[in-house]
N, C-alpha and C positions, 0 to 999 in steps of 0.2 A: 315078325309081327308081335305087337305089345303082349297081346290076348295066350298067345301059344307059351306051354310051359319050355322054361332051361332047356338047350340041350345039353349044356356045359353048367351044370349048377353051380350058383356063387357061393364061394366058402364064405361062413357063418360070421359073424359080426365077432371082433373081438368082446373084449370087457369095456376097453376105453369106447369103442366104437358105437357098442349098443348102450353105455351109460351117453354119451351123446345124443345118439337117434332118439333116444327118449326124452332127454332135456328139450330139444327139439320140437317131439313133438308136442310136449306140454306146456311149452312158453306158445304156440303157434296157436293153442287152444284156449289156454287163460290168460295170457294178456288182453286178445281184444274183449274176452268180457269183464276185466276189470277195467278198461279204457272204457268199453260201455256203461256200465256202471257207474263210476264216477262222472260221467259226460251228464249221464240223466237227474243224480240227484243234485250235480251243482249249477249243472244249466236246462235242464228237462229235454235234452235233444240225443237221441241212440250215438252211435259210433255209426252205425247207416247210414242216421241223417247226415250228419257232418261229413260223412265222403262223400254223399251225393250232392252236398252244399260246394265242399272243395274242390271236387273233380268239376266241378262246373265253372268254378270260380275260375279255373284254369285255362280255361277254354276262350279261343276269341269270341266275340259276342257271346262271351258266358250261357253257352247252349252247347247241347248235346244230342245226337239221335237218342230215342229210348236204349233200342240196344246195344249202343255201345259204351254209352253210361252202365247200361245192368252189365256188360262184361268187366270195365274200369271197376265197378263196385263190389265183383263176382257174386252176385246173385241172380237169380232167375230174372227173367223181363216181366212178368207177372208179381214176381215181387217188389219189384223194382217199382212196377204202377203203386202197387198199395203206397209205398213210401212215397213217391210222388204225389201222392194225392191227398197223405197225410201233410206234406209239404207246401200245396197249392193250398189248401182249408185254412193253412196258417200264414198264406200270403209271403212267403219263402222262393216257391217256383210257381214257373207258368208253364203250361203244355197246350204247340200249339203246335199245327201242319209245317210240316218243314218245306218249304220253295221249291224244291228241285223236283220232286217227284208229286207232293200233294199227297202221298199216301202215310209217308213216315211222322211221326210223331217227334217234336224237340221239348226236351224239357229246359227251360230260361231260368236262370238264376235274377228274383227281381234284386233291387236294392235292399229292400227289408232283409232278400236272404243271406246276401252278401254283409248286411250288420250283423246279422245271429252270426253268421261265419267267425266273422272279428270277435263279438263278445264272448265263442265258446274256444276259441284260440287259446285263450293262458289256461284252460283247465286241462286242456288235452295236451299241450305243451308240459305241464306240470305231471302229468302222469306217465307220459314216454319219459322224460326225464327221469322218473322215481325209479319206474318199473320195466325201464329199458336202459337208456343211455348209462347211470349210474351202475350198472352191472357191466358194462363193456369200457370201462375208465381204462383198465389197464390194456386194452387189448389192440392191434392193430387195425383203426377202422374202414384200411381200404381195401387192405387183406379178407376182413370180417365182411364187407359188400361184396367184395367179388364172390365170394364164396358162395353170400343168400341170394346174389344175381342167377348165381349160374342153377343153384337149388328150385329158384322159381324165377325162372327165365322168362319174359313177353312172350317168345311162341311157344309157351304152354299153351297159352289162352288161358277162358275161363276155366273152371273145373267141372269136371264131365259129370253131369246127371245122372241119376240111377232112372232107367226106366222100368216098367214092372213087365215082367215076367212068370208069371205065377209056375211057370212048367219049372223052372232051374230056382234050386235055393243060391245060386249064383249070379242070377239076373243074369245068365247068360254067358257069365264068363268064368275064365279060367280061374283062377284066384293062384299069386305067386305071394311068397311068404319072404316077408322082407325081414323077418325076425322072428325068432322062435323061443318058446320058453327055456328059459335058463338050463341049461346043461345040454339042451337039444343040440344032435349033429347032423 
């Protein structure tokens, strides 16, 4: 089970290993807020909107249930409303009952959102390109995909929520140490 500690503890990251897992996981953290960043001051639209704009865009009849757009977007479904709703104000998406059941919620990409989509295209084009693809020139990119496939695999799913637990300063679980301070064995 995930939760339960090693019974066979994994020997310690090398040098190369854990200079990786760090690159890793500091490109994972500052790229999309430098892709948001530049998203908002050159077109005023997050790196949220624009997923939630293109994952839509994707879709036949350009709709989505709520929740499986908030997983497509990995964010909570409660966040997901707020951005949807910032998105409907600005005549982007619609939310309406979805046919099958009458209870679930779809958010529609209109026309207008599907134009913002196109026009914030070349800035976020321009930013993976700077501050992604231009660092992976020399490298092998199907090698380089398989690798971040298998890293964040589809049946991950979304990413698991903290829920609160006030009794455990662990929220309840175990905690396994993926790396440890340098020289640590």
């Amino acid at each position: 089970m995930a939760n339960e500690p090693a019974r066979n503890p994994r020997a310690p990251l090398t040098p190369d290993e854990e200079l990786a897992w760090r690159a890793l996981a500091r490109a994972v953290l500052v790229i999309p807020k430098v892709l948001d960043g530049e998203l908002l001051q050159a077109q005023g639209l997050g790196l949220t909107e624009y997923s939630v704009l293109m994952n839509l865009s994707e879709q036949p009849g350009r709709s989505m249930r709520m929740s499986e757009l908030a997983n497509a977007v990995s964010i909570s479904v409660s966040g997901l409303t707020r951005v949807v709703e910032r998105l409907t104000r600005q005549g982007l998406v619609e939310r309406v009952k979805a046919d099958t059941d009458g209870r679930g919620q779809l958010a529609v990409l209109t026309p207008a959102g599907l134009a913002r989509l196109e026009k914030a295209y070349p800035t976020l084009l321009a930013g993976v390109r700077e501050h992604v693809m231009d660092h992976l020139a020399d490298l092998d990119l199907p090698a380089f995909t398989q690798a971040m496939s298998g890293i964040a695999a589809p049946e991950m799913g979304p990413p698991v929520r903290r829920t609160p637990n006030l009794a455990s300063p662990t929220n309840g679980r175990q905690r396994e140490n993926t790396t440890g301070p340098q020289g640590a064995r």
